[in-house]
N, C-alpha and C positions, 0 to 999 in steps of 0.2 A: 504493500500500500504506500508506503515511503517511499519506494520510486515511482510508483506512478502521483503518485504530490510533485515530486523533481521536476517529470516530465512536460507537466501541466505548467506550473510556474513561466519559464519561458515564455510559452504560448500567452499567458498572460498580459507578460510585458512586452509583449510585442506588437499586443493589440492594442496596447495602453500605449505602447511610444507612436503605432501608426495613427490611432485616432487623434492623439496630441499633434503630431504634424499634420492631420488632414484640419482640424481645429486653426490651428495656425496659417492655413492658407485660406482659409475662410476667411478670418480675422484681417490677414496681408490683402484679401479681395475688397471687402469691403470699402477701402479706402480708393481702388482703382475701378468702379463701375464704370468708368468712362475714359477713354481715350483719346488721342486727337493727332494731325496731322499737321503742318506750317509747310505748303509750295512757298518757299522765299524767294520770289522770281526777284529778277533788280533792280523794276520799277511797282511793281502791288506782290502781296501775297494773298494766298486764297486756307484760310484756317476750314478745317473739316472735324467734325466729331463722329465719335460711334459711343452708343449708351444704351441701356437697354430701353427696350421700345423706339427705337429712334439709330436705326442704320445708315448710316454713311449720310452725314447732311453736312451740307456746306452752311458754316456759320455768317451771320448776318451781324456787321458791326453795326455802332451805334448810331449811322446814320443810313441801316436797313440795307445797307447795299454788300454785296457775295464777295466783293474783292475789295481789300484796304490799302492804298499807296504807302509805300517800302520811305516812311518820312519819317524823321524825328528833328524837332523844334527844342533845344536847350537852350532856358532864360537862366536868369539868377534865381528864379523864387519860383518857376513853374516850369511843363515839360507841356508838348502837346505830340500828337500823335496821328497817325494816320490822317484822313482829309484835314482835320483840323491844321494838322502841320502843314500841308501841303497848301492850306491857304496864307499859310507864316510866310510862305515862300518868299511872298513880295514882300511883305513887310518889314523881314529881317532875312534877309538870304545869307547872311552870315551863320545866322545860328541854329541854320534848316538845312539839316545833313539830309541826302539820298543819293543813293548808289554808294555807299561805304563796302559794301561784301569785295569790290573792286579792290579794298584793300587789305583784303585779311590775308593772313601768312604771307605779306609779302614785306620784304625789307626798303628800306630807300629808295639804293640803287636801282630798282625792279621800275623798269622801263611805261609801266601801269601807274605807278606813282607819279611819276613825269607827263601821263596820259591827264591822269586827274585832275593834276593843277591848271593843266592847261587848257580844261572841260571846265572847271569852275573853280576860278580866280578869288572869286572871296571865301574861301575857307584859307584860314591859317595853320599850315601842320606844321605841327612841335618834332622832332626828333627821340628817340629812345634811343640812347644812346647802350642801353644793356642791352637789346632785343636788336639792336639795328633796324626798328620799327618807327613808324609814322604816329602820330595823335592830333585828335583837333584842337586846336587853343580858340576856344569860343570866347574867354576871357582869360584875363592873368590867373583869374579862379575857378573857372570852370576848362579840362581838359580831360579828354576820355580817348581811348584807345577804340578803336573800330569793332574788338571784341564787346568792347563794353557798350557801344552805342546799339550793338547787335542785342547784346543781352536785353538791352531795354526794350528793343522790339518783339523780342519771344516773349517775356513777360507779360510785352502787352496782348501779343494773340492770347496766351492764354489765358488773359483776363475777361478777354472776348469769348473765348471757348467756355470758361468756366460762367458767364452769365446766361448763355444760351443753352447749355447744357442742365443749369439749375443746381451744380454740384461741383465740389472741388475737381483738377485733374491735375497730375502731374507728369504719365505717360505720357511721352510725343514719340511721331517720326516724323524727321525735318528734310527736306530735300535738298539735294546739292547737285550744283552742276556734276556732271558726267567728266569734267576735264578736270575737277579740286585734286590737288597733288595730294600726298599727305601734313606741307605743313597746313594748308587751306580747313583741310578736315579735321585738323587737328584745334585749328581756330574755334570753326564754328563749335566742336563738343563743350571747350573752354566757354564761350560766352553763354552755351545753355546750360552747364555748371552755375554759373553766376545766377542765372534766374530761375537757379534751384528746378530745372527741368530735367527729369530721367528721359534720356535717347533710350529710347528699347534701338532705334536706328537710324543711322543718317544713311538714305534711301538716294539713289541719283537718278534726278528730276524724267532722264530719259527712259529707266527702268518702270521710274512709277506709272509713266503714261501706257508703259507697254503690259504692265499689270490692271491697270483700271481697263486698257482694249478688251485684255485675253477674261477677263472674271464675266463682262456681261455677254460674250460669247462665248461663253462654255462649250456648250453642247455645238461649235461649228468646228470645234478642237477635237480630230482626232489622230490615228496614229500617222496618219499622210502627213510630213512635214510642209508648214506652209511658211513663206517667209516674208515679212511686213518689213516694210521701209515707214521709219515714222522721220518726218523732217521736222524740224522744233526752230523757229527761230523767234527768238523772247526780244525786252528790250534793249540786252547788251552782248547778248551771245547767240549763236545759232550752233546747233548740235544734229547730226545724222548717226538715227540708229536704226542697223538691219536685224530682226530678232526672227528668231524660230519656233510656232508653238506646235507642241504636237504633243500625242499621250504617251505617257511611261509609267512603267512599273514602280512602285514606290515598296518600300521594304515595310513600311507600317501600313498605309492603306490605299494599295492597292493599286490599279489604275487610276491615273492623275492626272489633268492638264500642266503643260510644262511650259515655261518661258527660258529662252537661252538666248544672251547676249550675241550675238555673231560678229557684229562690225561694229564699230564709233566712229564717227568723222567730225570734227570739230570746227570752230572761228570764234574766238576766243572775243573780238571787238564786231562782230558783225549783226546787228540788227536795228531797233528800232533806235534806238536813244542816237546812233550814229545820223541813220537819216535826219531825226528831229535836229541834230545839231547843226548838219547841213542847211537844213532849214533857215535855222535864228541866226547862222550869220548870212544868209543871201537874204533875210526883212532886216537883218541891222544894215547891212549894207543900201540897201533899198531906201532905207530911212535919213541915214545921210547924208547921202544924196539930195533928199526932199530941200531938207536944211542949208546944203550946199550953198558958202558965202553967208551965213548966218553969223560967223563965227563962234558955232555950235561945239559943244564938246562933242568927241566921239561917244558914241551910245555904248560901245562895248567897255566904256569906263564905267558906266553905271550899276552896279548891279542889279538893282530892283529893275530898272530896265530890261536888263540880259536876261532873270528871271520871267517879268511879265513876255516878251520875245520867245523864249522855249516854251513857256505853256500854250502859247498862241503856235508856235511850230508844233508842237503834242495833238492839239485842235484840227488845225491844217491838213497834216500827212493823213488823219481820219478822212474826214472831209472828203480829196484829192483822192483817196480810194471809191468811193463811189460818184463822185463829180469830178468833171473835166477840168473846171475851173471853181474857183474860189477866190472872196475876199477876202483879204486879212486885214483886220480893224483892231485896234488898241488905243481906249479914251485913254489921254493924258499919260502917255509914255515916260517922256523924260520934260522935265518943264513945262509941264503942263502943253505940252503940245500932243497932239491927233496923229496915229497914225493910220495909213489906211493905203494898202496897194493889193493889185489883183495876181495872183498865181496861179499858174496851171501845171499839170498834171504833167504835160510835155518838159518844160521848166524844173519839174521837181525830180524827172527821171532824169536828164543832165546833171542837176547837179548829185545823184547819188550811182550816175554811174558805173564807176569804179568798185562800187558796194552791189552792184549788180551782176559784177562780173564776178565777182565771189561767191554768189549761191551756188554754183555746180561743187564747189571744193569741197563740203564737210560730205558730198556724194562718192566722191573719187576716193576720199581715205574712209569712208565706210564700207564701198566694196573691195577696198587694198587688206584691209584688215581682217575681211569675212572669206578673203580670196572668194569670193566672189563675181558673179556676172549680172549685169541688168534682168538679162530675161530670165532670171531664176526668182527677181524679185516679184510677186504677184500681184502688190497694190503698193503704191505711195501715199500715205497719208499725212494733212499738215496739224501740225501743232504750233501755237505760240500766236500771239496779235499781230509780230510783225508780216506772220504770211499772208495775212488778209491784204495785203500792200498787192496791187495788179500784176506789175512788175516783176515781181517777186514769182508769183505761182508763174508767171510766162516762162522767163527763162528759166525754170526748174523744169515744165514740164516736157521742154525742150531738151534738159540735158537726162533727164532722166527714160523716154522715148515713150513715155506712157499715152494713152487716148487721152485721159482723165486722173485728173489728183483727187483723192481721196478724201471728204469735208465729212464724215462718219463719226466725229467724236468731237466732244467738247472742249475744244481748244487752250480754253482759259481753266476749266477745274479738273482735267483731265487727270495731272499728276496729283492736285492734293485729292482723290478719292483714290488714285491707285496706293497712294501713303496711305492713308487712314484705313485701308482695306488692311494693311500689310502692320500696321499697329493693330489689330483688331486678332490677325492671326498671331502676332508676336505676345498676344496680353494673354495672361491666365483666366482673366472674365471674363472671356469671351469664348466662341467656338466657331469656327469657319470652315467652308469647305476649303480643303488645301486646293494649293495651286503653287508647285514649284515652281521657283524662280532661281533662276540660274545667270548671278552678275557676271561679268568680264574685267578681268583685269586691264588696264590702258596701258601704264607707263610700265615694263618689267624691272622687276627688283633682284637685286643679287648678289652674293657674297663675296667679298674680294680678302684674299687673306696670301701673305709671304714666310715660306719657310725653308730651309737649307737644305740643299741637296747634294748627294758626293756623287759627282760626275764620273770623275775617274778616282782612282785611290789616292787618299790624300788632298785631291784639291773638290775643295767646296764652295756652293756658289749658292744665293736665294732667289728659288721660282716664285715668281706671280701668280696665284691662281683664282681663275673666278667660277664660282658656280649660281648658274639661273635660281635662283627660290621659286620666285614667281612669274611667269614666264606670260609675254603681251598676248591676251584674250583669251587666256586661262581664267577656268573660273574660280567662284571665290562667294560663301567664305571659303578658306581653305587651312590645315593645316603642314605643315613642313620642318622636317627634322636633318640637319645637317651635319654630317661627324667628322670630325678633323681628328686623324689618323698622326702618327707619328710625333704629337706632342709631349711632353712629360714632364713641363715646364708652363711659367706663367705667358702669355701671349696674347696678341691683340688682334681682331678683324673686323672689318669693316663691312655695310649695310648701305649701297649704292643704289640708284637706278640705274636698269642695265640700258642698253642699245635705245637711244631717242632719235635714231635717223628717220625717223616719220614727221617728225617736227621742225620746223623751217626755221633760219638763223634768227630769225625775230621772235618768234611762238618759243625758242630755246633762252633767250633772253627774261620774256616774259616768266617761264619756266622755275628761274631758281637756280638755288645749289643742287647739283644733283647724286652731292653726298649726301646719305641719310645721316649715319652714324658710324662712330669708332666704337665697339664692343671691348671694352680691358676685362681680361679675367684675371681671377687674383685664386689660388689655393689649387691649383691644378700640379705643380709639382708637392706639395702636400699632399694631396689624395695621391699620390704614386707613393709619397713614402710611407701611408699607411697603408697599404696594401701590396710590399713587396712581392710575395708570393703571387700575387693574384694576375692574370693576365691579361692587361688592359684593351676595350673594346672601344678605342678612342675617346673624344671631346664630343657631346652631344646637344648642341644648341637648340632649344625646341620654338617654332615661330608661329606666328599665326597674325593671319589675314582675315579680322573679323566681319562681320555682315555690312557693317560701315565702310570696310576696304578701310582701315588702318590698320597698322601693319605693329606689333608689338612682340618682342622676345621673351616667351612664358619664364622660361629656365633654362640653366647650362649645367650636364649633371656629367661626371666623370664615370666610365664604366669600366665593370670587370667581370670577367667571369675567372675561376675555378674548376677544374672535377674534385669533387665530395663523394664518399662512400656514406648513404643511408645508415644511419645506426638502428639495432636493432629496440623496436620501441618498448619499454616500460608496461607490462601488464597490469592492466588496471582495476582496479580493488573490485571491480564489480565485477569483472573477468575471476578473479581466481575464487570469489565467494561464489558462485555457479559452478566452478569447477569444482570445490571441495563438496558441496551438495547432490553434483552428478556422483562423486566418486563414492560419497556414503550410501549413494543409493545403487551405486554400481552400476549406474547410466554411462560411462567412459568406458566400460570393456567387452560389452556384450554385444553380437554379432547384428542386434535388429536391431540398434538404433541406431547403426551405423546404415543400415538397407534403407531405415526412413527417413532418412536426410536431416538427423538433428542430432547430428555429431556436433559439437562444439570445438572449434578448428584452434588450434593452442598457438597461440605467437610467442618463439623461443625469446628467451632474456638477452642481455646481455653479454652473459659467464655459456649462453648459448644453451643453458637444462631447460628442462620439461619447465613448464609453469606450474605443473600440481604434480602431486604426488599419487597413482595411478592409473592417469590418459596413457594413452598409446604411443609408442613414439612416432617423431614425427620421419615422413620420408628423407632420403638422402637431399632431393631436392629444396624442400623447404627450410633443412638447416644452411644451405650456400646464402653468401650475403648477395640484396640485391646491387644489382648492376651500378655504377657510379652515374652520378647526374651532377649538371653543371650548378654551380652556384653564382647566382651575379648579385654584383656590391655596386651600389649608386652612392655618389659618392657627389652634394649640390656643390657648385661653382660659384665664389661671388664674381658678381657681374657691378661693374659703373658702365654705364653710356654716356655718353658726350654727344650729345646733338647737333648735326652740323650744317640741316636746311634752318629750321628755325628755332629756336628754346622756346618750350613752352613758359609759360607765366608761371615765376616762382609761387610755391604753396601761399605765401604770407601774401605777397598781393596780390595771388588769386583773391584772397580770405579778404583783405580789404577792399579791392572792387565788388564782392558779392554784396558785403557791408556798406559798401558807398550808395548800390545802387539801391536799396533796402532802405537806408534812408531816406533816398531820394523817393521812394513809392509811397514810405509811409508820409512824409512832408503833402506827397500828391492828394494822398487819401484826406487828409488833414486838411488841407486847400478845399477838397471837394467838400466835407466834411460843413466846414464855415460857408461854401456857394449858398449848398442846400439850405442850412439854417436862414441866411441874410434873406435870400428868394423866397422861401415860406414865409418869413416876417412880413418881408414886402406885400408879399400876396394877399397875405391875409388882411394888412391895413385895407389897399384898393378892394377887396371885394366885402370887407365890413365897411365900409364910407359908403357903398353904392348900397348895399343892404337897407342901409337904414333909409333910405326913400325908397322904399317898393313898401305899396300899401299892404302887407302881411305882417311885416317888420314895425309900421307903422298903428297898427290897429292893437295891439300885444305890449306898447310900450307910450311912456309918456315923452312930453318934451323934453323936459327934463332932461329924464332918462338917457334920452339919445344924444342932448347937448354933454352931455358928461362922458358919454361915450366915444363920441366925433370930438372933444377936446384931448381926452387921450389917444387917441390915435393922430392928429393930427400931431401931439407933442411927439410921440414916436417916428414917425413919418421925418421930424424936423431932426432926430437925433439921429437917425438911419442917417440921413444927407452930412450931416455935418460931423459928427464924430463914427457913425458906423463904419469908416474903413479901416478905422484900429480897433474893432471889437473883437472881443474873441469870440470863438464859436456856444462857449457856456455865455456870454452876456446879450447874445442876440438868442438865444433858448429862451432865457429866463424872460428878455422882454416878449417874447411870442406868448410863457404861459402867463403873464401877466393880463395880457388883453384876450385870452382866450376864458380867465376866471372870472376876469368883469363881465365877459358879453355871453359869459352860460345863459346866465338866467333867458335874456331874451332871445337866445338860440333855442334854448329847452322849451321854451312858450310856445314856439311860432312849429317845432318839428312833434310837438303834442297835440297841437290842432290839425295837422296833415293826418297824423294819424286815427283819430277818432273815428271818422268815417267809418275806413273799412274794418277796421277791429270791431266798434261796435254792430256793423253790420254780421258779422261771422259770429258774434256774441249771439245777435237774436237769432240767426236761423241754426245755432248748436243749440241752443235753448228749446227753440221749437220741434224739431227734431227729436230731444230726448222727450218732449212732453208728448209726442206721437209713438214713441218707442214704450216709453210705459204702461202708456194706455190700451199700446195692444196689450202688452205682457200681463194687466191688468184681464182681460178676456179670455186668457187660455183656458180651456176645461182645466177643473182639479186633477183628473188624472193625466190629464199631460202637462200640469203645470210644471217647468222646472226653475222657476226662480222662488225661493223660499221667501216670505213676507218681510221679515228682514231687510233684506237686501233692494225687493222695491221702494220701502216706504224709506231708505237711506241716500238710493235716488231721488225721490220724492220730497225729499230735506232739501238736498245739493241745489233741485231745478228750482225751492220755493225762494233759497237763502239767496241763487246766484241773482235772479228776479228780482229779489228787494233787494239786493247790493245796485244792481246797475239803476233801478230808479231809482233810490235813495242818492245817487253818487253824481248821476247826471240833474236831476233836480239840485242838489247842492252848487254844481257846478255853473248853472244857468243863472245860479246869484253872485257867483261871484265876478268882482272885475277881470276884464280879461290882459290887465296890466299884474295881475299877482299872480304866484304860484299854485296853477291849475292842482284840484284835488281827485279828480278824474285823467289818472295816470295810465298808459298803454300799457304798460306792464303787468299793471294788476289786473288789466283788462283776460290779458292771457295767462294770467296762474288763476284766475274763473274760469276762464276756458278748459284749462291743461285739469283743473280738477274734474270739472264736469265730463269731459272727453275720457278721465279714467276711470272712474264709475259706467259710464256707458260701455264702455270698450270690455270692460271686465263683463260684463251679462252676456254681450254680444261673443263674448271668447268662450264662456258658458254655455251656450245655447248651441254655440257651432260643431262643439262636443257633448252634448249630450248626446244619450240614446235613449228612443222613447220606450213606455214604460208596456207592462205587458196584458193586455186588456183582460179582464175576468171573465170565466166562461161560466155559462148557463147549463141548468141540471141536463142538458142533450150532449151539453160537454163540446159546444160551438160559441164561440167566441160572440160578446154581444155590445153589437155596432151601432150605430144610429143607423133608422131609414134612409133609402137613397134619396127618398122625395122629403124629407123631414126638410124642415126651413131652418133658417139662421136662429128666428125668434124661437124656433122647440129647445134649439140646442141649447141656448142660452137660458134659457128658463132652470137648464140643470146645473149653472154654473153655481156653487157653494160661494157667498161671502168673504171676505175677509172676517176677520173678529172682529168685533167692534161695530162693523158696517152692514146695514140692511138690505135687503134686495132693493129697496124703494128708490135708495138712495142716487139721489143725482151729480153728476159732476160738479167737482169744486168749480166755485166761480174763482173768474181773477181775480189779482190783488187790485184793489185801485191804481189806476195808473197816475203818473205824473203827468201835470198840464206841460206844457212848454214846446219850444219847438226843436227840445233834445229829447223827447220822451221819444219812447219805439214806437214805429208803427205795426208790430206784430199782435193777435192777441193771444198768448197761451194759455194752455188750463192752471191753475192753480191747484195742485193737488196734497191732501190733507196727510195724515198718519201719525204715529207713533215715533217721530224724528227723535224725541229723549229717548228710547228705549233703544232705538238701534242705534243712536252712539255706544251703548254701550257694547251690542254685541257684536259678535266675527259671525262673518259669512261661514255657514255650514260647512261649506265647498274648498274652503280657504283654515291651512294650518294658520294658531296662532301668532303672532309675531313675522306671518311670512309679507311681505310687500307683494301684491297684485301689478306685476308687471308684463304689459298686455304689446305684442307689435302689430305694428301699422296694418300690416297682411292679413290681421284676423278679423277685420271687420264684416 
């Protein structure tokens, strides 16, 4: 019995540790019901949600519109965000950053830094001189690094997400161009660190379109590979991806639709915001002209000009895609002067050219990549606003030889639904049909490491050597393990991108360092000296390429192996107590228990004896020791990296930008905080001033009154204007509930006479109603009576008492002035009601469960019924009294009614009984002390 207690135990804790961890994911669940996606294109992003009841919606900012401009506005004392900021533009174009992602993971020298200044002249960047990184200097005290001004924009989607959703989130996946190196990717995880965001993943914007394709056509996916050209070109990049979808076997379930990277073709400056900018300088040049001999300043010195100029170009290049021609007009430019000249569409293909000759290219390095051919491609389809441009789809459809381009998918939320599809399968809350996706790698990574080799005897020399990790359009994630053989000592290697001859001497500029990292190890000839004997199976670097395509070294572990001879094992107490029980029973030597297979098989000792003392011996065979087996000893490396495209952001000011910008939201909140209060204050003056002349307001209160009430609010009104811009958010509260307690009264007056009406109207006809309900109940023959005398004549109380409550109350009320506190209150109206309704309800719950009773049979022993022809008046003439009350007896008259012209116009019966007696009793039917709690449904 004691072993099987042993056995069980286990079992126990095991159910106990697995229900604790299933408890525990429950608990981790609840906080993630909802998920969410950031398209961060580099002029709007489009935020997406997934929640229960509420699949894949694209979120709606707070000015109701699907997609929000990539803007942020930093003042000294406020922030603005999305359109808001984007209308700052003019007002402050200094301190209304867009298109910053332009500059993440990139240093200085990085030929896109040089691009930016030159795109937009009024921002000032600071130098980081640790990072060899850029920052805005918006003032001598406001300056933020392009991670940080990022971080404040995911915060803000997700503040958008989280209002629309109704519920915290903190899941995202965020998108990123298809060309982000790894410092770039390494950027953006840093700033949604900051804004305290978990990446389940950073998704590439071209994957995600190719997953939002392939999900709503499932079922046109099968094992025939098909192969989709998606063209993307946004407003600062344009991207070509060839993808393959077809079905495959999946190891967990089953048949699957599959997505596989094939090609990428890239233009790293090709799209809209180029044409736009083509644009604003051929209307700035236009302009001053107009001016020409004015001795006018140049327009391009202005900023708020140059701004208003690009919006008006933003405007335009729309416009000029479906019209030939167009205005451009802008009141009061610079100096208050008008501008206004006409453009055309012919006009605007000149000046962009150059930019039109560039659409075939991201086509040619995406079938270079997929080694591919046109006519394998099946359909080309466009993504992105800048393809809606004429131009644009012409010579593409030209280079690419199709009849027709592909207009099948939603261009603008395309990729933030294929992301939030793709967070929805990555989250534990959720459950999705799979759909593998199979990324590609772009840029190849690869090991480069030198070590000495003896050529000939004697002379030694050190080879170079590289090997691929991650090899261009391999997929990924991926893991990879690489062993450096011949070491035995400390050494170092290095973490490069392999072969970029795909990339042209400017896009290699743009590009970067194209050293990753230097790898030091440290304790590698240490693990050889504790392990003398052992025979080393090299350096074993282990990598991995996670779903983001960042690229991270797990561990560097030293190995070995040995041959070991198995020792012979230790018999165990529960072994030799069976054995010495078989042996007292002489189960160990007897011929038929060995026939029945329940010999008990001896594992010799150590010293190699019997493990009891009279089993069998055992064969020759089973005393040989077994065969030797290898032993392997891991032995962990320390590892330093030295980063040598970009450093990331030391831990501590990480830790202070999270905290700055944390401030910064809560200061935000704070600000909105005091709007809200100052604007209710305000509100409430102007619509209590007008209140008081509407004759409702007027008829409920005296002169007085209202002059007392229009003098405080006017004094409020004057302290709003003249000291309310330094109030704080508690002193505009307090003055709100100040005039909100003077003006109850006459608030409460005028919202009790709304009500009267129909309260009292639903008063009289529940009143009328139970007085028709008893009256039948009152009629029932005694042998089918089922409510006990009690319980009517306690009805019969409630209908007489609620009757003289309502005319006693509204009679009172019709004396009093209608400037004092009414004494005919809606409330009380409905706890007369609420009582009346549960005395009624409880009969009515009664009756609908009873069963009726069982009629008495006559000496023939048939049951004895009233005549068929028998009249209402026979039957009634049988009905037995109440106690007390006579057959003769007539219905109670009403009570006297109240005169006026609030009395009811109903009349109901007044009816009499025994109301002292049944306060005291319980309903027959009813335990005592139980509450009569009756629902709506039983009526």
């Amino acid at each position: 019995m004691a072993a099987t207690v042993r056995r069980q135990k286990p079992r126990r804790l095991a159910c106990w540790a697995l229900m604790t961890v299933l408890l525990a994911d429950l608990l981790a669940l609840s906080d993630t019901l909802a998920v969410m996606s950031v398209d961060l294109g580099s002029e709007s992003m489009k935020v997406a949600i997934v929640k229960p009841g509420v699949p894949m919606e694209i979120v709606l900012n707070k000015e109701s519109r699907r997609k929000t401009p990539v803007t942020v506005t930093l003042k000294e004392n406020e922030r603005f965000f999305g359109d808001s900021a984007a209308s700052m533009a003019i007002k402050n174009p200094k301190a209304t950053l867009r298109y910053f992602q332009h500059l993440l993971g990139k240093q200085e020298n990085n030929p896109h830094v040089a691009l930016y200044k030159a795109r937009f002249p009024e921002h000032e960047l600071g130098f980081d001189p640790q990072r060899q990184t850029v920052y805005f200097q918006i003032s001598p005290q406001l300056q933020f690094s392009p991670e940080e001004v990022l971080s404040m924009l995911l915060n803000y989607s997700r503040s958008l997400a989280e209002d629309f959703a109704e519920q915290p989130i903190k899941d995202a996946v965020i998108t990123v161009p298809a060309f982000f190196n790894q410092a770039e990717r390494r950027a953006v995880l840093q700033a949604a660190r900051m804004a305290g965001l978990k990446v389940l993943q950073l998704i590439n914007d071209n994957t995600a379109t190719a997953l939002s394709y392939g999900v709503f056509r499932r079922k046109d996916i099968n094992s025939t590979a098909q192969n989709i050209m998606f063209y993307d070109m946004g407003s600062g990049s344009t991207v070509c991806t060839i993808v393959t979808y077809q079905t495959v076997k999946t190891k967990d379930a089953g048949i699957q639709p599959q997505l596989q990277i094939r090609g990428v073709g890239f233009d790293r400056t090709l799209g809209g915001l180029e044409m736009e900018l083509r644009l604003r300088e051929h209307l700035a040049r236009l302009f001053n002209e107009q001016r020409k001999g004015q001795r006018a300043k140049d327009v391009r010195e202005n900023p708020r000009a140059m701004a208003k100029l690009l919006r008006e170009a933003n405007r335009l290049k729309t416009v000029l895609s479906a019209n030939a021609d167009h205005m451009a007009q802008i009141e009061g430019l610079m100096d208050d002067v008008d501008f206004k000249a006409k453009v055309t569409r012919a006009e605007f293909e000149e000046l962009c050219a150059d930019l039109f000759e560039r659409v075939p290219g991201p086509v040619q390095q995406a079938l270079q990549s997929a080694e591919m051919k046109l006519d394998e491609i099946e359909q080309v389809i466009l993504v992105g606003g800048a393809t809606r441009v004429p131009k644009v789809q012409e010579v593409l459809l030209k280079a690419v030889g199709k009849e027709e381009l592909g207009k099948n998918i939603n261009a603008d939320e395309a990729a933030a639904m294929g992301a939030v599809y793709q967070a929805a399968a990555l989250s534990k809350a959720f459950k999705v049909k799979p759909f593998v996706v199979r990324d590609a790698v772009i840029y190849p990574i690869l090991v480069e490491f030198t070590r000495e080799v003896e050529e000939e005897t004697g002379v030694r020399s050190l080879k170079h050597n590289k090997r691929v990790l991650f090899s261009r359009m391999g997929p990924y994630p991926q893991r990879k393990v690489i062993t450096f053989n011949r070491y035995s000592h400390d050494f170092n290697f290095h973490i490069n991108y392999g072969d970029l001859g795909f990339l042209g001497p400017e896009d290699l500029r743009v590009f970067g360092s194209q050293n990753l990292t230097t790898v030091k190890l440290k304790g590698v000839g240490e693990s050889f000296k504790k392990y003398p004997d052992y025979e080393s199976k090299g350096i074993k670097a282990h990598f991995n390429l996670d779903e983001s395509g960042v690229l991270s070294l797990d561990r560097v572990e030293s190995v070995f192996e040995t041959l070991v001879e198995d020792s012979p094992e230790e018999e165990s107490t529960l072994t030799k107590l069976g054995n010495t029980i078989s042996s007292l029973f002489g189960g160990g030597s007897t011929p038929d228990t060995k026939e029945n297979g329940t010999d008990t098989v001896q594992k010799p000792s150590e010293k190699g004896e019997a493990g009891s003392e009279g089993a069998p011996p055992a064969p020759e065979e089973e005393k040989k020791q077994k065969p030797a087996r290898k032993q392997r000893m891991v032995e962990e490396i320390g590892v330093e990296l030295v980063v040598l495209d970009l450093p990331d952001l030391p831990e501590d000011q990480l830790a202070r930008s999270a905290q700055k910008l944390q401030d910064l939201t809560l200061r935000d909140l704070q600000k909105q905080e005091r709007e809200k209060a100052a604007n209710s204050l305000e509100a409430f003056i102007f619509e209590t001033q007008d209140k008081l002349y509407q004759p409702e307001y007027q008829e409920v209160s005296t002169e007085e009154q209202r002059e007392d009430i229009s003098g405080k609010l006017s004094a409020t009104s004057t302290w709003l204007e003249d000291e309310g811009f330094g109030a704080t958010t508690a002193m505009l509260k307090e003055k709100l509930a100040e005039l909100r307690k003077l003006c109850h009264g006459l608030f409460f007056r005028v919202e009790e006479r709304k009500k009267w009406p129909e309260r009292l109207s639903a008063l009289d006809n529940l009143l009328n109603h139970s007085s028709m309900f008893l009256k039948g109940a009152r009629l029932i023959p005694e042998m089918d009576q089922i409510f006990t005398e009690v319980e009517m004549t306690t009805l019969e109380k409630i209908i007489n008492e609620t009757w003289a409550w309502k005319n006693t109350t509204v009679a009172e009320q019709a004396k009093l002035p209608t400037t004092e506190k009414p004494v005919l209150l809606s409330k009380d109206i409905e706890a007369k009601m609420a009582a009346l309704d549960r005395e009624v309800q409880y009969l009515l719950n009664k009756a609908k469960f009873a069963k009726p009773r069982p009629r008495p049979r006559d000496k023939n022993g048939t049951r004895a019924e009233a005549p068929l022809n028998a009249s209402t008046s026979d039957q009634s003439e049988k009905v037995i009294p109440p106690p007390g009350q006579t057959e003769d007896t007539k219905p109670i008259p009403e009570p006297e009614k109240e005169t006026g012209p609030e009395a009811a116009d109903s009349e109901p019966l007044e009816l009499g009984g025994p109301a002292a007696e049944s306060e005291q009793k319980e309903h027959p039917e009813q335990p005592t002390g139980q509450k009569r709690t009756l629902k709506n449904d039983e009526l």
